[in-house]
C-alpha positions as CSV (number, residue, x, y, z in Angstrom):
1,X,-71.5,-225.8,137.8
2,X,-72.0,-227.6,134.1
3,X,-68.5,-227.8,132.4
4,X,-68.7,-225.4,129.7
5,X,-69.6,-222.4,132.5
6,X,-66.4,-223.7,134.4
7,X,-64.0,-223.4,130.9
8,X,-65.8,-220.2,130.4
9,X,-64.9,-218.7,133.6
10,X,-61.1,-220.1,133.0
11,X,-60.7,-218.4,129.9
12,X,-61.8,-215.1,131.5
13,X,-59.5,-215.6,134.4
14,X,-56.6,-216.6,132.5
15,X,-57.4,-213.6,129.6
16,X,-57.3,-211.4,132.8
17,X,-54.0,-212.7,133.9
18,X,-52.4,-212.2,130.8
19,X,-49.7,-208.8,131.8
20,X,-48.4,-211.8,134.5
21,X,-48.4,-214.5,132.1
22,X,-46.0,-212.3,129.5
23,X,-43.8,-210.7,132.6
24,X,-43.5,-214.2,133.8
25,X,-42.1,-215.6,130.1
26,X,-40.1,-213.0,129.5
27,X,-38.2,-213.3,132.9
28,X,-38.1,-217.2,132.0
29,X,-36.2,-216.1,128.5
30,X,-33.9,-213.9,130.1
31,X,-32.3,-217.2,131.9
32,X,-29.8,-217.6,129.3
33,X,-30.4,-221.5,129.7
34,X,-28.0,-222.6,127.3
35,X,-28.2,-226.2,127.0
36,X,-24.5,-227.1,128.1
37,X,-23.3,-229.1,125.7
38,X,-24.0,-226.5,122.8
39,X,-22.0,-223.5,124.9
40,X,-19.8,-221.6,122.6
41,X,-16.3,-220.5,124.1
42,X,-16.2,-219.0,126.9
43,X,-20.0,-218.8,127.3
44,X,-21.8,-219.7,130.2
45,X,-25.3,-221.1,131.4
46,X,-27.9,-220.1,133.2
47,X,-30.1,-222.9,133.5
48,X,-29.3,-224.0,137.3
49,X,-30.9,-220.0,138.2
50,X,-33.6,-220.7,135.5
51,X,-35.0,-224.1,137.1
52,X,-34.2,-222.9,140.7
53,X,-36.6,-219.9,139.8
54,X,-39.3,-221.9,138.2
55,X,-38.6,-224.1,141.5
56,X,-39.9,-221.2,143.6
57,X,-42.8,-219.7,140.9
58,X,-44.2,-224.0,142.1
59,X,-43.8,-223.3,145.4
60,X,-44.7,-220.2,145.8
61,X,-48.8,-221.2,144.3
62,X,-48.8,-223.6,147.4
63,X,-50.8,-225.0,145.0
64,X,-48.6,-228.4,144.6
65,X,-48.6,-230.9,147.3
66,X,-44.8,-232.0,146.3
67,X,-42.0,-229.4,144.5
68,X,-39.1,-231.5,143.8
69,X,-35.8,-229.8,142.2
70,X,-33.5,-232.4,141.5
71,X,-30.4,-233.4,139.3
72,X,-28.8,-236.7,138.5
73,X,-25.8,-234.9,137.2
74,X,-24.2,-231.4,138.6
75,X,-25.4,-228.4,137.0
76,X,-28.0,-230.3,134.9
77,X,-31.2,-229.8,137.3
78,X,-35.2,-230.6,136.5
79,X,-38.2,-229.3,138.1
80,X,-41.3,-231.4,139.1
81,X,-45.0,-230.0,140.4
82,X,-47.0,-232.5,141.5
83,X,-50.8,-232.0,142.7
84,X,-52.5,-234.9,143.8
85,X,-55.8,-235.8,142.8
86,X,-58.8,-237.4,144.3
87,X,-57.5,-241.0,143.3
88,X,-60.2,-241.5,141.0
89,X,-59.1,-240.4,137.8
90,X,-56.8,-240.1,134.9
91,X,-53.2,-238.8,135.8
92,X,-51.9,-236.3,133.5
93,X,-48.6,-235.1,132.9
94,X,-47.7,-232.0,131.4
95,X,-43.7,-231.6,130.2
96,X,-40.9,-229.2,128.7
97,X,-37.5,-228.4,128.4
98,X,-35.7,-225.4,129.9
99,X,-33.0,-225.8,127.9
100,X,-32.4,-223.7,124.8
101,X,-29.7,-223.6,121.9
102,X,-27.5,-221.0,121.9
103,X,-27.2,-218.3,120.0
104,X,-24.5,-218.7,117.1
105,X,-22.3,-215.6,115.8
106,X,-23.9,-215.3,112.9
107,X,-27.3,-215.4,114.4
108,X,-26.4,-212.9,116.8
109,X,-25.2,-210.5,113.5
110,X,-29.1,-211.4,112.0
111,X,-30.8,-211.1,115.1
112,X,-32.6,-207.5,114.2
113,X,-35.9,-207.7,116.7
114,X,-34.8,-206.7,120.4
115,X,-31.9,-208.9,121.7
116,X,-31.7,-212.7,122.2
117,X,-32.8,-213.1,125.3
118,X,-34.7,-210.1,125.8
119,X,-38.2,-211.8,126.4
120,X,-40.0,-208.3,125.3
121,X,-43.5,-207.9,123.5
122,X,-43.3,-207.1,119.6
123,X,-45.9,-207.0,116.7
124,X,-48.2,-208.7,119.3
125,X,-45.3,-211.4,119.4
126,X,-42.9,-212.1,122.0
127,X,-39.3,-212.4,121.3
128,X,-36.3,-214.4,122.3
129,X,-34.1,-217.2,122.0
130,X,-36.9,-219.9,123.4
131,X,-39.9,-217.9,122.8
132,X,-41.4,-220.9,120.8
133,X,-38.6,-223.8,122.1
134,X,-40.6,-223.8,124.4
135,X,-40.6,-221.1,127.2
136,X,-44.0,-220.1,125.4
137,X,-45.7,-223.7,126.1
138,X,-43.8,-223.8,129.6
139,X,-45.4,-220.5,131.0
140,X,-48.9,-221.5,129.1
141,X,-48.7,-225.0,131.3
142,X,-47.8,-222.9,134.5
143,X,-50.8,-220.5,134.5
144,X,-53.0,-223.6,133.8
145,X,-51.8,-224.4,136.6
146,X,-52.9,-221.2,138.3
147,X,-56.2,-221.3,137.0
148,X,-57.1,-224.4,138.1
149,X,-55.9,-222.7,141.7
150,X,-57.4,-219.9,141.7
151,X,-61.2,-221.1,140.6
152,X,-60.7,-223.6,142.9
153,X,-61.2,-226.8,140.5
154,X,-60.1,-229.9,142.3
155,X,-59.3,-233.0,139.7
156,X,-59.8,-236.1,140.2
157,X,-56.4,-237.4,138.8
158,X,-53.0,-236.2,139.8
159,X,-51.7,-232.9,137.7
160,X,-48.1,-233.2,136.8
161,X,-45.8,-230.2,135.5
162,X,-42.5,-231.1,134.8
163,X,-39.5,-229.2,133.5
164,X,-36.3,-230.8,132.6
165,X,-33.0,-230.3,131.1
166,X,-30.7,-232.2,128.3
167,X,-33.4,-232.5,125.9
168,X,-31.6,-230.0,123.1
169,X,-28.6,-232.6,123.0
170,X,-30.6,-235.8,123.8
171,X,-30.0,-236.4,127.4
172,X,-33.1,-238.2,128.2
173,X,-31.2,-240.5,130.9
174,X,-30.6,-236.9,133.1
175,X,-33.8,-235.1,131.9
176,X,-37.1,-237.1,130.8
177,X,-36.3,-240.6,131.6
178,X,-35.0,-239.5,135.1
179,X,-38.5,-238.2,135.8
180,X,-40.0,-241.3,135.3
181,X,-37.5,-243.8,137.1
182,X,-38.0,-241.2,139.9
183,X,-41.3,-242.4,139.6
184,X,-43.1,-239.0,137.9
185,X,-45.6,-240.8,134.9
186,X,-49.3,-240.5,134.4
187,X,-51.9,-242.0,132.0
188,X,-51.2,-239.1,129.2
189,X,-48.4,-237.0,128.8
190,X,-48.5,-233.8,126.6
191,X,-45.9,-232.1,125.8
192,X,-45.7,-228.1,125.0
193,X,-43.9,-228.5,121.9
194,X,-44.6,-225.6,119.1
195,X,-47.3,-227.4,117.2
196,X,-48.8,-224.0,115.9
197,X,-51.7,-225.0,118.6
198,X,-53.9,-225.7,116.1
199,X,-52.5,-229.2,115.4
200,X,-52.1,-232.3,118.3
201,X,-49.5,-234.1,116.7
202,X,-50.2,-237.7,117.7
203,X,-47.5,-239.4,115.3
204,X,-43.5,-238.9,114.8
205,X,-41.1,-240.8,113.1
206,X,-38.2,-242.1,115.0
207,X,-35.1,-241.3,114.8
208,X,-30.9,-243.0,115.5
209,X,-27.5,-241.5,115.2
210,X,-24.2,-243.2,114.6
211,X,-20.9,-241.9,114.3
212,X,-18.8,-243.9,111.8
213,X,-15.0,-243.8,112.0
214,X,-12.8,-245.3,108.8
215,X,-9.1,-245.4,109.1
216,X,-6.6,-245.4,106.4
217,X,-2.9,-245.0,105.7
218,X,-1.5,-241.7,105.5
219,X,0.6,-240.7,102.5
220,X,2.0,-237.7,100.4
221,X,0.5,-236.7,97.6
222,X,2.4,-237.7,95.3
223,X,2.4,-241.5,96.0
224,X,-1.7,-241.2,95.1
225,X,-1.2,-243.4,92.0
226,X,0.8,-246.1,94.0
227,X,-2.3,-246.1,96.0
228,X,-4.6,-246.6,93.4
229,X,-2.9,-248.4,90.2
230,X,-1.0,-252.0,90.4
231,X,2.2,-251.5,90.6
232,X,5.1,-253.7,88.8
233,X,7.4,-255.0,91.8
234,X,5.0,-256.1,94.5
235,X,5.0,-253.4,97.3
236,X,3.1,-253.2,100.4
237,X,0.4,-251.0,100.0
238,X,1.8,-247.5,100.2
239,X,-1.5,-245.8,101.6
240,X,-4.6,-245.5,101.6
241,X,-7.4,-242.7,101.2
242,X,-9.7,-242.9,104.0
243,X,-12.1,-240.0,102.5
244,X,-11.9,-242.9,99.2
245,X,-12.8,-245.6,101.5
246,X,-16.0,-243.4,103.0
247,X,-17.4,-242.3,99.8
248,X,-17.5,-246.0,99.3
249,X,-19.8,-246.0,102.4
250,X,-21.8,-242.6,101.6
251,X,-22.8,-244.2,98.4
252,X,-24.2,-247.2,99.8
253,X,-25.6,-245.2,102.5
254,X,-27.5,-243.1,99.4
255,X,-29.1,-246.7,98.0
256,X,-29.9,-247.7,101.3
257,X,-32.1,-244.6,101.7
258,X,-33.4,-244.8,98.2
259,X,-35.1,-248.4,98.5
260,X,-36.9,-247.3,102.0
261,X,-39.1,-244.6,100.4
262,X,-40.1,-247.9,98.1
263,X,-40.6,-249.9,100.5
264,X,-41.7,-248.4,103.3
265,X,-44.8,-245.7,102.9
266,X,-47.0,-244.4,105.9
267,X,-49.8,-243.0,104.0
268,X,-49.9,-240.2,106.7
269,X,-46.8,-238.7,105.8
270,X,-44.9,-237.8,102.8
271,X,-43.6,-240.3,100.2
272,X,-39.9,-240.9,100.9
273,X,-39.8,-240.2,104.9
274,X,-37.9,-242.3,105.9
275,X,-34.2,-241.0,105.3
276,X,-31.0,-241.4,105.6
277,X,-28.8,-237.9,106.0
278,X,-25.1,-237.4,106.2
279,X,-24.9,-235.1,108.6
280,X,-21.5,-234.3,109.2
281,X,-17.9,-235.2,107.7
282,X,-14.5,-234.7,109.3
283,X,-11.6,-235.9,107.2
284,X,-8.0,-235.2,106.9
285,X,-4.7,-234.2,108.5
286,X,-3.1,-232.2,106.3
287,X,-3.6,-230.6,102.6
288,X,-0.4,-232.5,101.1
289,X,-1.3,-236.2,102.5
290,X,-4.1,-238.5,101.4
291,X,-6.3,-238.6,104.5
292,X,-5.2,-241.2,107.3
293,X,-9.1,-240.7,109.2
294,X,-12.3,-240.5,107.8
295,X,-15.7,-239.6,110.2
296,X,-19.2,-239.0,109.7
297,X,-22.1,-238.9,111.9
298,X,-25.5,-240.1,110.0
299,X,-29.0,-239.4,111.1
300,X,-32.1,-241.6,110.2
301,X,-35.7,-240.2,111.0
302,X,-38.2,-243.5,110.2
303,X,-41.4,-244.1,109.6
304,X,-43.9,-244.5,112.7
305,X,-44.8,-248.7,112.0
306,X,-40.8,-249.3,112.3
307,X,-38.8,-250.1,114.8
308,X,-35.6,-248.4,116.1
309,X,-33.9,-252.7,115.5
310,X,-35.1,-252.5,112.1
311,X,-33.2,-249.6,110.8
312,X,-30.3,-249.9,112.8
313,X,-30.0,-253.4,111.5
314,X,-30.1,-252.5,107.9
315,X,-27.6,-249.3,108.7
316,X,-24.8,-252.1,110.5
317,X,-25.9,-254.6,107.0
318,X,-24.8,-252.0,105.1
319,X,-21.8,-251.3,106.7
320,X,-20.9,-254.6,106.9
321,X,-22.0,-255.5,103.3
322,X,-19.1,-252.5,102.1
323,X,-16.8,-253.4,104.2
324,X,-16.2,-257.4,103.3
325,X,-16.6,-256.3,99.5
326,X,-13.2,-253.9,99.9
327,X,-9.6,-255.5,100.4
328,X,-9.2,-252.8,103.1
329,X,-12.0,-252.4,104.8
330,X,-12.2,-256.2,105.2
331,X,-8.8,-255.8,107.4
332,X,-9.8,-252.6,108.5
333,X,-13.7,-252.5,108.9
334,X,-15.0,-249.0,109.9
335,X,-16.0,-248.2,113.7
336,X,-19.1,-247.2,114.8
337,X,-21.4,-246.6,117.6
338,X,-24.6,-245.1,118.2
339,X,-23.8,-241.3,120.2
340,X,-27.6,-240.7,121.6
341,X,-30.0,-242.9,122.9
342,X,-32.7,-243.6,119.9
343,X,-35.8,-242.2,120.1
344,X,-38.7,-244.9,119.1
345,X,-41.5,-244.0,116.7
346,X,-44.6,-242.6,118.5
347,X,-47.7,-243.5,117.2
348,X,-51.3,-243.0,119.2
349,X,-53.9,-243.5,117.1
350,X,-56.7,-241.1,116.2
351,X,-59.3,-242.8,117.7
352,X,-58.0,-243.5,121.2
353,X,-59.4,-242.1,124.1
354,X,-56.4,-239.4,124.5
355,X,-56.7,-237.9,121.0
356,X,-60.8,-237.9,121.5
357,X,-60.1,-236.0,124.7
358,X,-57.7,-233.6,124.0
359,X,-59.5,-232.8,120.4
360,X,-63.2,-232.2,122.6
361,X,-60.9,-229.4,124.8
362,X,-59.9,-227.7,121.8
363,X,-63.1,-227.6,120.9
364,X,-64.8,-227.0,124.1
365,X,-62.4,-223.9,124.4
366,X,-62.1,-222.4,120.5
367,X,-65.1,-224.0,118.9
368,X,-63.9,-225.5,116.3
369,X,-61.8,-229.0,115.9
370,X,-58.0,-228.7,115.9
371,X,-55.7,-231.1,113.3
372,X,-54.6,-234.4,114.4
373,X,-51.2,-234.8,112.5
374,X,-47.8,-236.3,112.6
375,X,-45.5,-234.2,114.1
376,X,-42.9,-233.1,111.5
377,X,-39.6,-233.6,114.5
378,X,-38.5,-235.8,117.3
379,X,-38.4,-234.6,121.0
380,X,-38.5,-235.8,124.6
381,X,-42.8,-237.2,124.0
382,X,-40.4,-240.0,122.0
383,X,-38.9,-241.1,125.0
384,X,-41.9,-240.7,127.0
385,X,-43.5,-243.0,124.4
386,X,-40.9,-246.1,124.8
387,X,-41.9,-246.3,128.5
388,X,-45.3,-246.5,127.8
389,X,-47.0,-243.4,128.2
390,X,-49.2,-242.3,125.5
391,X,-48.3,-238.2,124.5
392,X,-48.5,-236.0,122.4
393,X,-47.1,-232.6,121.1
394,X,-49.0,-229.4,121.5
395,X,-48.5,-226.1,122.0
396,X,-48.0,-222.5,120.9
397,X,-45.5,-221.6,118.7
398,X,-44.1,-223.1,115.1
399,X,-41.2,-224.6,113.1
400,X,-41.5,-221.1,111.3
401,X,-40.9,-218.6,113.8
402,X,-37.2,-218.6,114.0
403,X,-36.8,-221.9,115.9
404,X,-33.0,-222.7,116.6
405,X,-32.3,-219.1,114.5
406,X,-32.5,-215.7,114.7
407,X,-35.5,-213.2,115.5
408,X,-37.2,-216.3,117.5
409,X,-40.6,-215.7,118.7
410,X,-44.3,-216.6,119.9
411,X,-47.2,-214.8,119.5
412,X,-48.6,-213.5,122.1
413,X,-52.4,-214.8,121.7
414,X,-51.1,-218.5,121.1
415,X,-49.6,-218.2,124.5
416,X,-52.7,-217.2,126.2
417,X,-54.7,-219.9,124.5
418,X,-52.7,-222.4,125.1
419,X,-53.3,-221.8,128.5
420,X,-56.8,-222.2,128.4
421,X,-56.5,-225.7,126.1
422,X,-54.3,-227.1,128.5
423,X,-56.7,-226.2,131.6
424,X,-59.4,-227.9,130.1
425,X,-57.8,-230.7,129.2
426,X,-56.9,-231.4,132.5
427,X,-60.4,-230.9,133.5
428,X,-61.7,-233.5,130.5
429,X,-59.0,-235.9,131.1
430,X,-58.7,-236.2,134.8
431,X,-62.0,-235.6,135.8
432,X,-63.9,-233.2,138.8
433,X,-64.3,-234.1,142.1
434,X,-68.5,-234.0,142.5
């Protein structure tokens, strides 16, 4: 049977399956799969029941020749399908997180489309905390999965469909790095990340945290101008502002981020990408005392041609640049460390063999050529990137449709499609068995 009958006959099954497909996603989004360390009070998660179920949807295909649910830290578990192919082709490696953000008050007071984790069919779109981050791509892998079954396709490389956890707070050492020291990698990974389908984002910037910790010298109030004018009998230093001492900092920290979008320019992204953001600031013990503690946490998202070393050296320069230019801070330099592993750059070109592939199943399937972009955030395909395996982000689902907010969703038709896309591109990339 010549190719284009075989995607033909996929998209009719898969069309046909299509009631399943949304009573399987909405039962995925009703596992309140709360990544665990973004839990409000008292709340609770569901993701141990949400990966044990997708667990049994694997084996219950007895499609795969290995199911493995596993976890290298209690309560924290991933999922792994692997079908093995005929040894003489291209492994491919399909990937997403279970985990989801929770649902803030405030959110909750907004949220006016069904309920959170309802999972029901809208407007032709289906809603839910997850819909597009990314229970949408998960189920549209899956029942690729199934048609490959059910139209009996045999590959010639191995199919991979993994599920992990810890990816919403940057666990990759319990979620996408475990899969691969447990030995789960492939020639090409893609990842069902909400790309809006229509764009195969082959580029994203990196990205490294640090948390910065400056301590001062608690004093009242009303010793401030001992603390900031000389004095006329020589005193000890009364105090010291740490909140001063970190503007100091934040300021350099603004410069810093001003000469990279000179010197650094990527002319496929925007002028001044690569940034420098003051995230969060914690300062103070009480409102009658200069502050005695000072802490920020700072995010840099770079540009794809540099390296994680080369902004977290200029980010410890600067640091230590402030730091020996201040009579306290030379005594007293500020802490730091970095809180998440860094994710490195990824960056597959437009003319290698995997973007070529994955753009002729788009096209084999819809009939018309998708967008090769940079992807406009940072994810697991990062990680997946520093080991060595070339991915990419692609699936249903967009920034737009309430991602990380209230009245989340996925249309419905994106879903289904990206079923199909990700059928044939296993068929393209790892090959039939004659």
């Amino acid at each position: 049977m010549n190719k284009g009958k075989l995607i033909e006959q996929i998209c009719d099954y898969i069309d046909a399956e299509k009631d399943n497909l949304l009573s399987t996603l909405k039962t995925y989004i009703n596992f309140r799969s709360i990544n665990a360390e973004q839990l409000l009070e008292g709340e609770k998660t569901e993701i141990v029941e949400c990966q044990k179920w997708l667990a049994a949807e694997l084996e219950k295909m007895n499609y795969f020749d290995k199911v493995d649910y596993y976890q290298l830290e209690e309560g924290r578990p991933n999922v792994v399908g692997l079908k093995q192919g005929s040894g003489k082709g291209r492994s491919l490696l399909f990937n997403g997180h279970s985990d989801v953000v929770t649902v803030s008050e405030e959110q909750q007071r907004d949220w006016t489309i069904l309920s959170p984790f309802d999972g029901g069919v809208q407007d032709g779109k289906v809603w839910g905390r997850g819909a597009t981050d990314m229970k949408g791509g998960n189920t549209a892998i899956l029942y690729a999965a199934k048609a490959l079954q059910e139209l009996g396709i045999t590959l010639n490389g191995d199919l991979l469909l993994t599920y992990v956890d810890g990816e919403e707070s940057g666990r990759a050492e319990i979620g996408i790095w475990s899969l691969m020291e447990r030995g789960y990698t492939a020639d090409l990974g893609i990842m069902a990340e909400p790309t809006n389908l229509h764009n195969i984002y082959n580029k994203s910037k990196g990205e490294i945290y640090f948390d910065i910790t400056i301590k001062g010298a608690s004093t009242h109030i009303c010793n401030r101008y001992k603390t900031i004018w000389p004095q006329p009998r020589k005193e000890d230093q009364i105090g010291v502002n740490a909140i001063d001492k970190m503007v100091k900092l934040i300021n350099a920290f603004n410069e810093l981020e001003r000469s990279w979008g000179l010197d650094y320019y990527d002319p496929s992204l925007d002028p001044g990408s690569t940034t420098l953001t003051v995230s969060m600031i914690r300062g103070g013990e009480s409102f009658s005392a200069q502050a005695g503690e000072c802490a920020i946490t700072i995010a840099s998202m770079f540009a794809p041609q540099l390296s994680v070393e080369d902004i977290r050296s200029q980010i410890v320069d600067t640091i230590d640049y402030v730091a020996k230019h201040d009579h306290w801070l030379k005594h007293h330099p500020p802490e730091y460390a970095v809180p998440f592993p860094p994710k490195v750059p990824l960056n597959v070109p437009e003319d290698d063999d995997t973007i070529i592939t994955l753009v002729q199943s788009y096209t084999d399937v819809m009939g018309t050529a998708p967008y090769v972009k940079p992807s406009p955030f940072v994810g697991d395909v990062n990680y997946m990137f520093e080991k060595g395996i070339k991915g990419v982000n692609w699936g249903p689902g967009d920034l737009s449709m309430g991602i990380h907010g209230a009245n989340e969703y996925v249309p419905v038709e994106q879903v289904v499609t990206a079923a199909k896309l990700y059928a044939a591109a296993a068929i393209n990339w790892c090959g039939l068995v004659d």
